[in-house]
C-alpha positions in Angstrom: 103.8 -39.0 -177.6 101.0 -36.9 -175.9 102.4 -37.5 -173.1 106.1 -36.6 -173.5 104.8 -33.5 -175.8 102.4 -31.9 -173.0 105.9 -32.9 -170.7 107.9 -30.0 -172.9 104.7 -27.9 -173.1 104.8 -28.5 -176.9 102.4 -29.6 -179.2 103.1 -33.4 -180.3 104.4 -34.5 -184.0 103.0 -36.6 -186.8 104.1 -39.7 -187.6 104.6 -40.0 -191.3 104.4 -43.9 -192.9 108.0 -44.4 -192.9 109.0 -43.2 -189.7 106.0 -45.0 -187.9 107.0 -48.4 -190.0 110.5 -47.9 -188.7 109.7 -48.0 -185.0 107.5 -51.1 -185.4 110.5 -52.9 -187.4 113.3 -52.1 -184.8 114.1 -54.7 -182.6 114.5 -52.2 -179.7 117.5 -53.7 -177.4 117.2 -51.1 -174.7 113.1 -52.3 -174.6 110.5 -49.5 -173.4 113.0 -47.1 -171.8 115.0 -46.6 -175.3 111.4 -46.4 -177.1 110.8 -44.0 -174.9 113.7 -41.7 -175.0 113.5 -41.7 -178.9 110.3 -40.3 -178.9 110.6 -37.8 -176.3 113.8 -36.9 -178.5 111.5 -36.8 -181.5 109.1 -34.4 -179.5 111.3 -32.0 -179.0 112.9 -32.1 -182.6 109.4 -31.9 -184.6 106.8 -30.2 -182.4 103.6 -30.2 -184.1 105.1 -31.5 -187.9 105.7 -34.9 -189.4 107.9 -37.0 -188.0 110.6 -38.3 -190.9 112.5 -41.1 -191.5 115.2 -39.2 -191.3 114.7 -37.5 -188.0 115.1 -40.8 -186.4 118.1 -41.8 -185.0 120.4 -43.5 -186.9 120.2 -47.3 -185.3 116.1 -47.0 -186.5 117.3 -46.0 -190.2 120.0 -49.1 -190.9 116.9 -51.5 -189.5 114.3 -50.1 -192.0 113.2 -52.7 -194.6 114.5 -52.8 -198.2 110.6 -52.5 -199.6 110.7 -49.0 -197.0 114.2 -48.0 -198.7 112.4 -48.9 -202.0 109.4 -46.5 -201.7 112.0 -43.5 -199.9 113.5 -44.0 -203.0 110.8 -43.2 -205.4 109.2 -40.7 -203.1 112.6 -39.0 -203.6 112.8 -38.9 -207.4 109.9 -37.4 -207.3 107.5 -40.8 -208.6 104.9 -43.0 -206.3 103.5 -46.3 -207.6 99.8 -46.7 -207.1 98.1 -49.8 -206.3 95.0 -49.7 -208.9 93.6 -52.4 -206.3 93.8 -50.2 -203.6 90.4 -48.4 -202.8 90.0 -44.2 -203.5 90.7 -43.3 -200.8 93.8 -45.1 -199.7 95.0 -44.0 -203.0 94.5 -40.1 -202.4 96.2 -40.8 -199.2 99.2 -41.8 -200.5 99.4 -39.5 -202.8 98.6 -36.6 -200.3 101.3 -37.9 -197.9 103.7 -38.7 -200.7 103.5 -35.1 -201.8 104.2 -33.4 -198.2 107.3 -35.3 -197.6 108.5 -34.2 -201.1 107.6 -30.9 -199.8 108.9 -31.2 -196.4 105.6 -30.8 -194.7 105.3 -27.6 -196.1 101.1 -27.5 -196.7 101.2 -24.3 -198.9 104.3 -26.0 -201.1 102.3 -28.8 -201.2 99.3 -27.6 -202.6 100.7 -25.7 -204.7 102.5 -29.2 -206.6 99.2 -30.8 -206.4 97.3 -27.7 -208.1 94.4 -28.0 -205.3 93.6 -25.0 -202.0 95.8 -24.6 -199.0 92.4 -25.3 -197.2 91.8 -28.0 -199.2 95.8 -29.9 -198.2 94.5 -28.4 -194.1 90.7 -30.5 -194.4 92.7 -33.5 -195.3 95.4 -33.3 -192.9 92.9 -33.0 -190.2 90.8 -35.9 -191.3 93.8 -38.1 -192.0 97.1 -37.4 -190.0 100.5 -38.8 -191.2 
């Protein structure tokens, strides 16, 4: 994405969970050259922000998993199961991305829900990207 982002002059998305899950799952019938074009088309829509499930196109979407479907669907009403076996940090992770897609990528929104800094969403983010 590098790449096709410095192409366009244009600094290159984030992948969030979702989205990046749905390109793995896709059985890509047009092979590199349709990978390809999705991304560049993903560049262009979300310079320099997360990359959503639903900026991809369509074809990605109907091919996403039901478990994926599952978790959109909690993320959505506003709930995220946790994992107690998952380790601290994986767990803050989560949260942390579960909260800026509620938010639409908005850091200051997000902060904001989460009652931490602005700074304090920005020194994750750049430790961790989506």
């Amino acid at each position: 994405m590098a790449e096709l982002s410095a192409k366009h002059h244009l600094r290159p998305p984030k992948m969030t969970r979702a989205a990046a899950a749905a390109l793995r799952t896709y059985g890509w019938p047009g092979n590199v050259r349709e990978l390809r074009n999705v991304l560049e088309l993903v560049c262009l829509l979300r310079p320099a922000k997360g990359v959503r499930l639903q900026d991809l196109p369509a074809a990605l979407r109907l091919h996403v998993r039901p478990e994926s479907a599952r978790s959109a669907a909690r993320l959505s009403s506003g709930k995220l199961e946790i994992n107690l076996q998952d380790k601290l940090g994986d767990i803050l992770q989560q949260v942390m991305t579960a909260v800026l897609e509620l938010e639409g990528w908005n850091r200051s929104r997000a902060a904001r829900r989460l009652g931490i800094s602005l700074r304090t969403v920005q020194r994750h983010l750049s430790r961790h990207p989506a």
